[in-house]
ROVO-555018 format. One record per residue (C-alpha): residue number from 1; residue in one letter; x, y, z. Coordinates in steps of 0.001 Angstrom, whole numbers. Layout:
<rs>
(r NUM; "A"; (X; Y; Z)),
...
</rs>
This chain:
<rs>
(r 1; "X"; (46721; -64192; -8660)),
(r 2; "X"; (50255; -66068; -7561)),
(r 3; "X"; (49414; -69008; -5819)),
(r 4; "X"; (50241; -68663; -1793)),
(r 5; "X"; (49429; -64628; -2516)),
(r 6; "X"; (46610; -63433; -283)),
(r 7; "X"; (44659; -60308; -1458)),
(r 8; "X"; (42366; -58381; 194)),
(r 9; "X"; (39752; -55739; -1075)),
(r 10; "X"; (38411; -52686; 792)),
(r 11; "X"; (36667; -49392; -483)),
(r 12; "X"; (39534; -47048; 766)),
(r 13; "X"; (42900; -47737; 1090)),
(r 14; "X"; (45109; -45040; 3068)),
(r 15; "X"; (48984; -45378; 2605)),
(r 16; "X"; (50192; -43877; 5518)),
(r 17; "X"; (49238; -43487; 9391)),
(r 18; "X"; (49862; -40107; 10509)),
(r 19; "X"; (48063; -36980; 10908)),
(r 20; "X"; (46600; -36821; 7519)),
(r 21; "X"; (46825; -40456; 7141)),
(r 22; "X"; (44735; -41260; 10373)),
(r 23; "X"; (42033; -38263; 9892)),
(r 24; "X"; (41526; -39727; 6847)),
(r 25; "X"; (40911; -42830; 7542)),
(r 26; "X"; (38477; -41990; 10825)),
(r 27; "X"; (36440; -39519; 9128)),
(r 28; "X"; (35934; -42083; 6545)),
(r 29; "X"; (35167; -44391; 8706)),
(r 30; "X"; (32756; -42462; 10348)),
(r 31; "X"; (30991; -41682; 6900)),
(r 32; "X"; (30241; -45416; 6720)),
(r 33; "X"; (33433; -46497; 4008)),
(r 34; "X"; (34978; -50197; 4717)),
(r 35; "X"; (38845; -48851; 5514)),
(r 36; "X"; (42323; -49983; 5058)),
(r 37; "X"; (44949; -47807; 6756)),
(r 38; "X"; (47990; -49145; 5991)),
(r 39; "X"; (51668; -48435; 7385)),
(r 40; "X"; (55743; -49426; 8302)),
(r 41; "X"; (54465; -48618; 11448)),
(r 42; "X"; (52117; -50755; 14018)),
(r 43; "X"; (50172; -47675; 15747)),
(r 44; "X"; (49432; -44753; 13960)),
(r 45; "X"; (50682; -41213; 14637)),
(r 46; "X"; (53394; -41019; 11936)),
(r 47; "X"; (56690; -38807; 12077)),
(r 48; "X"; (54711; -36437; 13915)),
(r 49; "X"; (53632; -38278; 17340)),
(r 50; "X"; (56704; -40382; 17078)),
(r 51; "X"; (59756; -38332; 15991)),
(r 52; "X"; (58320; -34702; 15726)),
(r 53; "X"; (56061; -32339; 17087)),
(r 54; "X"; (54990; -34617; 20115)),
(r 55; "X"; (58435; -35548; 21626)),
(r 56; "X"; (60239; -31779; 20626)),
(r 57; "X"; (57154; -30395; 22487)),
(r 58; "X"; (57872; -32485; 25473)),
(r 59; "X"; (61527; -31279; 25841)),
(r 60; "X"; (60701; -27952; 24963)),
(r 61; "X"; (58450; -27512; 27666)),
(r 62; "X"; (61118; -28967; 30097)),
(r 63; "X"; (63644; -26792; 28489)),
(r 64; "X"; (61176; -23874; 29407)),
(r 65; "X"; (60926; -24962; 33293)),
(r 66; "X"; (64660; -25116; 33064)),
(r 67; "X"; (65320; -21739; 32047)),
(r 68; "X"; (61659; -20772; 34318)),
(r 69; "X"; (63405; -22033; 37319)),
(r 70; "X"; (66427; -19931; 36769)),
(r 71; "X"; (64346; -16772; 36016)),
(r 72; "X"; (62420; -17561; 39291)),
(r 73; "X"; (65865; -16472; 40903)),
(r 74; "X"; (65311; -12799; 39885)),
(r 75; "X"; (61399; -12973; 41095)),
(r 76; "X"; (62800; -14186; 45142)),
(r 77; "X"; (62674; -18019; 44164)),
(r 78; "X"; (65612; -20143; 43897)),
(r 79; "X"; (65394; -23695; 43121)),
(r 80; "X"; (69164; -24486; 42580)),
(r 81; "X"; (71032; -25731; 39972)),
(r 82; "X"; (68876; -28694; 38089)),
(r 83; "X"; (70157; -32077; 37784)),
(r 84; "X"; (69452; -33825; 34444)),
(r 85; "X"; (68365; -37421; 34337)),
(r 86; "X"; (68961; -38208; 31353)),
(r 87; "X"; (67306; -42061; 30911)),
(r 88; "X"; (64365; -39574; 33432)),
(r 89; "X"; (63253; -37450; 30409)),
(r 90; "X"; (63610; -40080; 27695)),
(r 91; "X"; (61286; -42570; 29899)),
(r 92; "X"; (58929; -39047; 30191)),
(r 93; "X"; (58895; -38507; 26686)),
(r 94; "X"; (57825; -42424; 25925)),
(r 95; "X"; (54975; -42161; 28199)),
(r 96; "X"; (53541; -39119; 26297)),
(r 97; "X"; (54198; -40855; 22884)),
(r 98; "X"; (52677; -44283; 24230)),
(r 99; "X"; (49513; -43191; 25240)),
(r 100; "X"; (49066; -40617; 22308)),
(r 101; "X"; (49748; -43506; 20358)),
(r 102; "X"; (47210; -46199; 22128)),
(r 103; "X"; (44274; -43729; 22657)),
(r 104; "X"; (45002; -43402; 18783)),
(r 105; "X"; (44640; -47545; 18345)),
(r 106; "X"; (41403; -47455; 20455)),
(r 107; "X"; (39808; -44646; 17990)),
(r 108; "X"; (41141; -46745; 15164)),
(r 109; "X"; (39927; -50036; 16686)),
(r 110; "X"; (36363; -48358; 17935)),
(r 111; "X"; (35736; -46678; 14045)),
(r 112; "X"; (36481; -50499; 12546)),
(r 113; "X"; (39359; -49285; 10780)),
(r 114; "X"; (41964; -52309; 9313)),
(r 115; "X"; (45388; -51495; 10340)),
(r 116; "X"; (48167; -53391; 7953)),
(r 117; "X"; (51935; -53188; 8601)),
(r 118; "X"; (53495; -53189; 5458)),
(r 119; "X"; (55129; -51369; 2714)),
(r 120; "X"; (52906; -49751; -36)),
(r 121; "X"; (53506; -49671; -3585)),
(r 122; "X"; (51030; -49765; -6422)),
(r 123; "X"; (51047; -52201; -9348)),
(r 124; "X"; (48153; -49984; -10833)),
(r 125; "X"; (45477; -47236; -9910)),
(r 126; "X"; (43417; -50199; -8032)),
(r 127; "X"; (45831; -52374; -6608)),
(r 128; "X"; (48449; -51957; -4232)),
(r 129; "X"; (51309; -54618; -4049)),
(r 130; "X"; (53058; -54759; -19)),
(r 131; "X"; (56187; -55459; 1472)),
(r 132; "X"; (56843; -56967; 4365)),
(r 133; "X"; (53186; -57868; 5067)),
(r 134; "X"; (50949; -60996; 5988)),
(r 135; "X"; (49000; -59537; 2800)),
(r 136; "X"; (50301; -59335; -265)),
(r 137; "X"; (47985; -57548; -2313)),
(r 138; "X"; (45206; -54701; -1649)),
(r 139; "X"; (42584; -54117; -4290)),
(r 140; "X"; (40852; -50355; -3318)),
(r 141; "X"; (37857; -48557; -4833)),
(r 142; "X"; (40026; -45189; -3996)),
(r 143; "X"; (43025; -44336; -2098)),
(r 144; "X"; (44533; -41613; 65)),
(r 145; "X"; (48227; -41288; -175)),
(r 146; "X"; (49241; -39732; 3177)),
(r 147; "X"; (53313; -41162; 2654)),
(r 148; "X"; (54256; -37297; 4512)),
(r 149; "X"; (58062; -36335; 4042)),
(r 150; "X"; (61705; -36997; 5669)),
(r 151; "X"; (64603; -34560; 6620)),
(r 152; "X"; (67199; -33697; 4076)),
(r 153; "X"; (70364; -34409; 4918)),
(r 154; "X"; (73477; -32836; 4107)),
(r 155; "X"; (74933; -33222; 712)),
(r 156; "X"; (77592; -36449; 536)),
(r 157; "X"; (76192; -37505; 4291)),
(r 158; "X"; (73614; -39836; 5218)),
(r 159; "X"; (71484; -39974; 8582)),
(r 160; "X"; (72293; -42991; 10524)),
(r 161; "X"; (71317; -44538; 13774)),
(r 162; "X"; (74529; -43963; 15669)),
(r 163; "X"; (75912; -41418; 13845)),
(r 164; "X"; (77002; -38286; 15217)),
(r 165; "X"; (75123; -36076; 12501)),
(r 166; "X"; (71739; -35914; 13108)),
(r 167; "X"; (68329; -34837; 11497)),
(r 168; "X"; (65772; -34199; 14319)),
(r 169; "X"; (64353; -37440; 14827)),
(r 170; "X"; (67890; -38429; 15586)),
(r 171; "X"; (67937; -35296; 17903)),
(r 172; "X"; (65576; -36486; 19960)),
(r 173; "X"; (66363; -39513; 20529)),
(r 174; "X"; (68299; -37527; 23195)),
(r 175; "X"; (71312; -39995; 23107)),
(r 176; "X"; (73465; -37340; 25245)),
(r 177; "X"; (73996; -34083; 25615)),
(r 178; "X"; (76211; -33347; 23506)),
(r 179; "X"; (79614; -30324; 24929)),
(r 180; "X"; (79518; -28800; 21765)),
(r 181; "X"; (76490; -29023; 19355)),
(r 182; "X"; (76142; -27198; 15604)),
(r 183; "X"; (72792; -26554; 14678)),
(r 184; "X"; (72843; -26134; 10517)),
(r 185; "X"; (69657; -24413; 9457)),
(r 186; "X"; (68064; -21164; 10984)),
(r 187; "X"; (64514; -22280; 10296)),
(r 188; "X"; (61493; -23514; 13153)),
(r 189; "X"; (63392; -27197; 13816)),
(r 190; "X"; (66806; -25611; 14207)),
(r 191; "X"; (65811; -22948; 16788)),
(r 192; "X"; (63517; -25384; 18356)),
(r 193; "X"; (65861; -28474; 19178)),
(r 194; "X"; (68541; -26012; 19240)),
(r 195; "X"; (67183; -24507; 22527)),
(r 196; "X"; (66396; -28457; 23968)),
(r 197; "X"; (70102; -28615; 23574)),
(r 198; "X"; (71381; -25387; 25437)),
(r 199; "X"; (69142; -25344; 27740)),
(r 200; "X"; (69948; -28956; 28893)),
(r 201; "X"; (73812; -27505; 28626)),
(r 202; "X"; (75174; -28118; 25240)),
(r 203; "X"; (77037; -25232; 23786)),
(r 204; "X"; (74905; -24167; 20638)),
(r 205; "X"; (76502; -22854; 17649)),
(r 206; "X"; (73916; -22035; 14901)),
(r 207; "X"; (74408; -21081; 11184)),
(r 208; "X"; (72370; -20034; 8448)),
(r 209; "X"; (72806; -19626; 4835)),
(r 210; "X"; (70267; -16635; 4562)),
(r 211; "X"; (71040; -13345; 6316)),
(r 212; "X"; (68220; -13221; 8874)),
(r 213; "X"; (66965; -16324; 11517)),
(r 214; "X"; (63204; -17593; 10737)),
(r 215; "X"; (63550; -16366; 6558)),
(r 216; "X"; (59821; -15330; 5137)),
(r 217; "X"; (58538; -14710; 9017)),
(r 218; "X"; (57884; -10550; 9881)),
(r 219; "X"; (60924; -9552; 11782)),
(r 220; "X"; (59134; -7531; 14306)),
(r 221; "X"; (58434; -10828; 15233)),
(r 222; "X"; (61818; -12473; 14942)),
(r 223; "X"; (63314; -9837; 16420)),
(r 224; "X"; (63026; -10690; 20233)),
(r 225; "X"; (63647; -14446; 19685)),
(r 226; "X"; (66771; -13266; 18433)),
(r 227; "X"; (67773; -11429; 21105)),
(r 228; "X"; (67146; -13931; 23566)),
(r 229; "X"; (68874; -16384; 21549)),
(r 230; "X"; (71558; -14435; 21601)),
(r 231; "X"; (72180; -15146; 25126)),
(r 232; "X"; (71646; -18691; 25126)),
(r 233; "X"; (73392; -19892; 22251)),
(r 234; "X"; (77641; -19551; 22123)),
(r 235; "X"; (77080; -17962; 18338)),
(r 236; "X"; (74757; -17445; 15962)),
(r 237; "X"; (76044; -17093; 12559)),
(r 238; "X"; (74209; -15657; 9732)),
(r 239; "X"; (74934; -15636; 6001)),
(r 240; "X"; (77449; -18395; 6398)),
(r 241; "X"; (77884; -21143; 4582)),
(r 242; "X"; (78773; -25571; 5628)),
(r 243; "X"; (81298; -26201; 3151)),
(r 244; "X"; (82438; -29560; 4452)),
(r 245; "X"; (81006; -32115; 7427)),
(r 246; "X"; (84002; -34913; 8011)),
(r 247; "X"; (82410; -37712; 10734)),
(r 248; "X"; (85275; -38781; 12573)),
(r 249; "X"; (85123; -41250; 15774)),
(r 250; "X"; (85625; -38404; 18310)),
(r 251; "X"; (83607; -35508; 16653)),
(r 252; "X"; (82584; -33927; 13411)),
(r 253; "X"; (85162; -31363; 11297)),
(r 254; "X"; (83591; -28697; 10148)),
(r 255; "X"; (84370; -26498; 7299)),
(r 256; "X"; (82702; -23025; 7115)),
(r 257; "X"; (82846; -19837; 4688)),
(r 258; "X"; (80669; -16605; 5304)),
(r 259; "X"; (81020; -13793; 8151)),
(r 260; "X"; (82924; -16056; 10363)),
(r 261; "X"; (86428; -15749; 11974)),
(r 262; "X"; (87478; -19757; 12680)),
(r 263; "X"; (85756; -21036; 9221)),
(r 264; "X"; (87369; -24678; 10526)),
(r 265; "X"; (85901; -26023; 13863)),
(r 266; "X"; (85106; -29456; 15540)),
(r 267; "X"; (81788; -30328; 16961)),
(r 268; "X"; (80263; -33557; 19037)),
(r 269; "X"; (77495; -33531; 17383)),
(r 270; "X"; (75544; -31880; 14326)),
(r 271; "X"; (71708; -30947; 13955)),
(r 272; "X"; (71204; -30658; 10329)),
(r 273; "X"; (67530; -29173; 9750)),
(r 274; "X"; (67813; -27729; 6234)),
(r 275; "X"; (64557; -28702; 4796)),
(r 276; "X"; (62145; -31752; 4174)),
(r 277; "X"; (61392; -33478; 1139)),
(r 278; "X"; (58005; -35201; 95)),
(r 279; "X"; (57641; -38705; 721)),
(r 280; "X"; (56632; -39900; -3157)),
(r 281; "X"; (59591; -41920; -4637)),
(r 282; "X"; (59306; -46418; -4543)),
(r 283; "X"; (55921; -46300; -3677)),
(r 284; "X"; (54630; -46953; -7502)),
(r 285; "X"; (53085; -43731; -8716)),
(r 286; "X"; (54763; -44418; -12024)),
(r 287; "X"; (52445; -47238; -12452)),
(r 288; "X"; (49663; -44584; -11968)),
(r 289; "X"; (48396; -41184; -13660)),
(r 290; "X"; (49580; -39331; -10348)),
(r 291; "X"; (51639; -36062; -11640)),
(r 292; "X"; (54383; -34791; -9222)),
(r 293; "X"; (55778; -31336; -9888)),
(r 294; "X"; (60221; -30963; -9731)),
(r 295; "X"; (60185; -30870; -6148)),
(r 296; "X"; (58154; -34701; -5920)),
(r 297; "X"; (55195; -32834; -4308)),
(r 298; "X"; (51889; -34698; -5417)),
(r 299; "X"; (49893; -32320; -7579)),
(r 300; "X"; (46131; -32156; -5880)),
(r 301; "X"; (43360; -29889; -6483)),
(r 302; "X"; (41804; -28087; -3689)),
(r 303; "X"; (39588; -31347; -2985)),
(r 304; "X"; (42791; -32921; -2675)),
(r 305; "X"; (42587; -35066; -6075)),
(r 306; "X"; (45593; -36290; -8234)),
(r 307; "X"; (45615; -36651; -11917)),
(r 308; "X"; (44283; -39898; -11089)),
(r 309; "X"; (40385; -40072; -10711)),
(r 310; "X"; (40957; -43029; -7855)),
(r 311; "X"; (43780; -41370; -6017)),
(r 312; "X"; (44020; -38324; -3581)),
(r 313; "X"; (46712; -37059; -1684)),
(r 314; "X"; (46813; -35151; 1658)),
(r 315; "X"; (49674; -33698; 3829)),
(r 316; "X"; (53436; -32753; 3509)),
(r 317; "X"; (53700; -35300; 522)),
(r 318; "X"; (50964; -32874; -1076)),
(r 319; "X"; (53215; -29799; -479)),
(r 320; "X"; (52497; -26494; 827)),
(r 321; "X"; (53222; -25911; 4560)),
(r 322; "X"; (54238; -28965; 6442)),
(r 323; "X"; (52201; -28671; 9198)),
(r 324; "X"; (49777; -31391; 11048)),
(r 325; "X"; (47063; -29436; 11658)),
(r 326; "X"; (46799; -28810; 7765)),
(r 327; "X"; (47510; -32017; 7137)),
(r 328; "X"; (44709; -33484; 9209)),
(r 329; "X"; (42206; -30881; 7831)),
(r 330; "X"; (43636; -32093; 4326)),
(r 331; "X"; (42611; -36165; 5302)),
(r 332; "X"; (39334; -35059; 6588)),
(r 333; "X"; (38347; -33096; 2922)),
(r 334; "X"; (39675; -35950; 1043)),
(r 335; "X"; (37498; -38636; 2581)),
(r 336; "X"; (34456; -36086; 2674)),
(r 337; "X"; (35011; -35423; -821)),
(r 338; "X"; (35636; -39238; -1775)),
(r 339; "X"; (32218; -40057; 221)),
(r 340; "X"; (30320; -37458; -2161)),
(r 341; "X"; (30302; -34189; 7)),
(r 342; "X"; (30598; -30861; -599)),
(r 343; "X"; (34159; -30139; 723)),
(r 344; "X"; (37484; -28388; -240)),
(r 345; "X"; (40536; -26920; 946)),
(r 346; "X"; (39342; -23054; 1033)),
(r 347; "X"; (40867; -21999; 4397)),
(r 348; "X"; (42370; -17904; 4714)),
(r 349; "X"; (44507; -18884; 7672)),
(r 350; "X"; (46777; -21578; 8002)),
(r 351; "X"; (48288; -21099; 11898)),
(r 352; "X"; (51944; -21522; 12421)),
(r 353; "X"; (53719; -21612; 15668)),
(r 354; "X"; (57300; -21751; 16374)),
(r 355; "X"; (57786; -23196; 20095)),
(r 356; "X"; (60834; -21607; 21057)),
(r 357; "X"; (60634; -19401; 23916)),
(r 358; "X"; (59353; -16471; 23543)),
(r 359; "X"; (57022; -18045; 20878)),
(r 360; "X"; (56194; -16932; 17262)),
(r 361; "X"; (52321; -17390; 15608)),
(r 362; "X"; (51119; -15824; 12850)),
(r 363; "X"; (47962; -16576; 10501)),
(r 364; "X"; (46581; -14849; 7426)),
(r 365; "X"; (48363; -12475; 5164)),
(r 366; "X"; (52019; -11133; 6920)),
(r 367; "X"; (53806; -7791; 5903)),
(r 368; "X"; (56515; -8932; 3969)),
(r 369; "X"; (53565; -10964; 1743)),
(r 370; "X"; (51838; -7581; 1522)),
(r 371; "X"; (54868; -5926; 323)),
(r 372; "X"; (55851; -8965; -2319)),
(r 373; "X"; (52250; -8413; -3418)),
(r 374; "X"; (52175; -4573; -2865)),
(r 375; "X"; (48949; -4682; -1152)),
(r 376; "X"; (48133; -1536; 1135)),
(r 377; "X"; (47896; -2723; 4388)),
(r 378; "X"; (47172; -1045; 7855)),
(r 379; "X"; (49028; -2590; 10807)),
(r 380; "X"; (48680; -1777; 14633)),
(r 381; "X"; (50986; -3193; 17351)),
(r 382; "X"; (50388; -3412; 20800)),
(r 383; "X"; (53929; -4605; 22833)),
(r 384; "X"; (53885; -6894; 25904)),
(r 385; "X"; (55327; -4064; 27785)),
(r 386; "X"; (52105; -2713; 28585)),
(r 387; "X"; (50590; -5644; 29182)),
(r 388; "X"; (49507; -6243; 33281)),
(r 389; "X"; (49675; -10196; 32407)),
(r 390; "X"; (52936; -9967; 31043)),
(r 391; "X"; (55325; -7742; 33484)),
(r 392; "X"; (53430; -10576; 36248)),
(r 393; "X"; (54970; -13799; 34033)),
(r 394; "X"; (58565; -11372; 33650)),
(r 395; "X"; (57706; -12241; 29918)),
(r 396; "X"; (57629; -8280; 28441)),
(r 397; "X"; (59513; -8823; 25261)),
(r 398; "X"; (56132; -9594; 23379)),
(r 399; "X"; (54216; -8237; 20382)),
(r 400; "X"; (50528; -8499; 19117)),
(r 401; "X"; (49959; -7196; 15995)),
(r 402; "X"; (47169; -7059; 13355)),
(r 403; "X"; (47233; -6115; 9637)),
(r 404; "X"; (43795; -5167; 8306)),
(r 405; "X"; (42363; -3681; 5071)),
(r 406; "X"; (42909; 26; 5657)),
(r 407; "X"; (39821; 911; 3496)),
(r 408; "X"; (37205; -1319; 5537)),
(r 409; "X"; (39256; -2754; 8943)),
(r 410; "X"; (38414; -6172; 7940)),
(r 411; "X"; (41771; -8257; 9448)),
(r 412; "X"; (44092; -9911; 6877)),
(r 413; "X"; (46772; -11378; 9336)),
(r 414; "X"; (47676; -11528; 12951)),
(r 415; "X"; (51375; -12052; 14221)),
(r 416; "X"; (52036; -12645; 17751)),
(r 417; "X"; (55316; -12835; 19166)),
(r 418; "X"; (55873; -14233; 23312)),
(r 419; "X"; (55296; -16456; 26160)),
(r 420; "X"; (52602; -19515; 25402)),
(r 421; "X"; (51218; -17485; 22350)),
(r 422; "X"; (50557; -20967; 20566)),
(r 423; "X"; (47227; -20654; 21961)),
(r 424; "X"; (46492; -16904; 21159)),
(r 425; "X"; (46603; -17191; 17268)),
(r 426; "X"; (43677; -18949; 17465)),
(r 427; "X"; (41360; -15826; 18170)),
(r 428; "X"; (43435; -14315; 14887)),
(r 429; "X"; (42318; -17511; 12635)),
(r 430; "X"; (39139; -17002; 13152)),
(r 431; "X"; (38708; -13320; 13176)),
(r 432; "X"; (40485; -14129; 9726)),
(r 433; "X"; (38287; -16913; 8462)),
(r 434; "X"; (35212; -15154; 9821)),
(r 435; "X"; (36393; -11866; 8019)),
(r 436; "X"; (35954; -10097; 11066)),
(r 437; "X"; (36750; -6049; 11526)),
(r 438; "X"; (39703; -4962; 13768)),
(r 439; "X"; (36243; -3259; 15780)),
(r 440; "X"; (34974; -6718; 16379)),
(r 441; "X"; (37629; -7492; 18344)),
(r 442; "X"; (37876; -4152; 19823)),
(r 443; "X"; (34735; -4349; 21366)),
(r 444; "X"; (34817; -8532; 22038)),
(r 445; "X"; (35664; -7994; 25873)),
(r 446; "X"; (38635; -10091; 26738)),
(r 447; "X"; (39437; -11012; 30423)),
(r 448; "X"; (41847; -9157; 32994)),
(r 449; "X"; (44571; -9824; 33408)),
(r 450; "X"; (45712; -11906; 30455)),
(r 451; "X"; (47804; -11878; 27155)),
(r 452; "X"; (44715; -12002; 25214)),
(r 453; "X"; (43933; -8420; 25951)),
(r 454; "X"; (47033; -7797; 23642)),
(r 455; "X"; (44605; -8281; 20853)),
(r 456; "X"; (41985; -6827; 21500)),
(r 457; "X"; (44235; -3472; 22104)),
(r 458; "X"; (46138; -3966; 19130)),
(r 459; "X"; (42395; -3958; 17375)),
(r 460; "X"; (41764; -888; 19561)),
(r 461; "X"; (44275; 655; 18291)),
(r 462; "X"; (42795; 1067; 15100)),
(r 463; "X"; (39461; 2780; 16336)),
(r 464; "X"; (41834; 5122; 18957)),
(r 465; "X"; (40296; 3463; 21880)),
(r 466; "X"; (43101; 1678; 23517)),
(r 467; "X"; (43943; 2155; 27210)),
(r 468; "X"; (47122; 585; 28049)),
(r 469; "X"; (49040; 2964; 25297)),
(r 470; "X"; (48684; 6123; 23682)),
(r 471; "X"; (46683; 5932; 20773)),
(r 472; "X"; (48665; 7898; 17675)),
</rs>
């Protein structure tokens, strides 16, 4: 050891501090393993709690009361024209984040876990080397590598604090709001932060490369989000292509090619949200038997082991869907696994939500995967407009549908589309996991009046029993 070097030694080692990195660590910690979660960050909560889901979740719910409020003048309620305080929804936003963040220091503090600020790298498959740390080196029995992933920015253009081209965590920083905003990238974060924007008075313009908003989600349910869209966006423009972003000091020249009639236009601001890549470059897996495949996604097993017997990796630097509730379910396997239980990664449905408003959630297997796979597949919808709960909220644009096995009725998938349907998937991941029948549902009685009777009639549908439409 280099004199003046201090090293430290601890049975688990976890290289990162969000989702996956911090249900990692706790559940290890609560197996009885001595743990080092280690981070660039002094609380833990990662991208997510900090720069993500928590903050875009806060302004998306004031975006909803925003466009709520103007609804409300249609339903005898008028509440005026809002004012937006700007500095007001930042300090909101903080105070969310803040205590998030300090309940998650307690837990951390309460389980024993050692928190280290500091860069990771490893010198070897048992040692890890940090930056800009008190300590210099670590020496672990195993380690998790929970490093999670960063937006990709456009092609000869970098992401920078005061920049006027933005990825999201730039976007909600909420700096202004901006007159005229482009949103490049027709995906969940686009739509999402897109929506923040007009409905706090930007004008939106939105373009995709592909020909269709949301690519790889069921259209049914895309359908009405793209309607209402529509309406509160200036354009949308599909199949179209950013040739050219140009940062000057008063805006951002844009060049465009596709469907589009001014293919040169200036913006205040641009939201690029084309795509995230994995976290796995300068943090020393050459100097272990960690494989990566061309994309720099960690290959893991389904106990979420590398190549290397002392390393695991969980989250979006693992791959597959970049979501925190996988991710955390991810952390939690690998420290069961690493602490000798019986655990993998074996779950049917993975629930995704985009927050927009109306919503979209799906789970399980979804039509167009059926029809890549050619799997015969029986699918009943039930729509919002005969829905009591629905025409009450003036939210009838919805859908609930299931996809079962036609031989047997056991349900595959569930895709909801509508107002605060984050929290109705959930019935549809476990009817999944459980491999429940369409008739289990049918005959699971579900309260009056409330969107959740949407599924069970879409599950009556399939026995001929439903009330609220004609059964064919």
């Amino acid at each position: 050891m280099v004199m003046g070097e201090l090293m430290q030694e601890t049975e688990l080692a976890v290289i990162g501090s969000g989702p996956a990195g911090y249900a990692a660590a706790f559940r290890a910690a609560d197996l009885g393993m001595d743990v080092t979660m280690i981070d660039t960050a002094r609380r833990p909560g990662g991208v997510c709690l900090f720069k993500g889901c928590i903050p875009s979740k806060t302004f998306l719910h004031l975006a909803e009361l925003i466009q709520d409020a103007e609804k409300a003048t249609s339903m005898g309620v008028n509440f005026g024209k809002p004012v937006i305080d700007l500095e007001g929804l930042r300090n909101w936003k903080a105070s969310v984040i803040d205590k998030m963040a300090g309940g998650l220091v307690n837990l951390g503090e309460r389980r024993g876990v050692q928190p280290v600020t500091g860069r990771a790298e490893f010198e070897s498959s048992d040692v890890i080397r940090l930056h800009d740390s008190e300590i210099s080196r670590i020496k672990f029995r195993h380690a998790i590598i929970a490093t999670g992933s960063r937006a990709i920015p456009f092609p000869g253009t970098a992401f920078t604090a005061k920049g006027r081209i933005m990825s999201s965590a730039g976007a909600l920083e909420l700096v202004d709001i901006p007159n005229r905003l482009l949103v490049l990238g027709g995906g969940y974060v686009g739509l999402e932060l897109g929506s923040v924007y007009a409905a706090l008075g930007s004008r939106v313009t939105l373009v995709e490369f592909m020909d269709r908003l949301l690519p790889g989600v069921d259209q049914d349910l895309v359908r009405p989000l793209t309607k209402k869209l529509s309406g509160i966006f200036e354009s949308i423009h599909l199949s179209t292509k950013v040739v050219d972003l140009a940062e000057k000091e008063t805006g951002v020249d844009v060049l465009l090619e596709g469907d589009i009639e001014n293919t040169h236009q200036i913006f205040d601001r641009v939201l690029v949200a084309i795509g995230r890549r994995p976290t796995s470059q300068n943090i020393g897996l050459e100097n272990t038997r960690v494989k990566t495949d061309d994309n720099g996604f960690i290959i893991v097993d389904d106990r979420m082991r590398t190549a290397d017997e002392n390393l695991y990796a969980v989250g979006d630097v693992a791959g597959g869907m970049m979501l925190a509730h996988k991710a955390t379910r991810e952390g939690k396997i690998a420290a069961e696994v690493i602490a000798g239980q019986p655990s993998a990664f074996d779950s049917r449905a993975i629930p995704a939500v985009v927050y927009t408003d109306p919503q979209i959630a799906w789970c399980g297997l979804t039509e167009e995967e059926a029809r890549r796979e050619n799997r015969s597949i029986a699918v009943q919808r039930f729509p919002w407009k005969f829905s009591g709960r629905a025409a009450t909220i003036g939210a009838p644009e919805g859908l609930t549908k299931i996809i079962a096995d036609p031989d047997n009725g056991r349900i595959l998938g569930v895709g909801i589309t509508g107002r605060d349907c984050e929290g109705l998937i959930a019935e549809g991941v476990l009817a999944v996991e459980m491999g429940a029948l369409a008739e289990d549902v049918a005959l699971s009685i579900h309260p009056h009046p409330t969107l959740s009777e949407t599924e069970a009639e879409a599950a009556e549908l399939f026995l001929g029993t439903a009330t609220h439409i004609l059964n064919k």
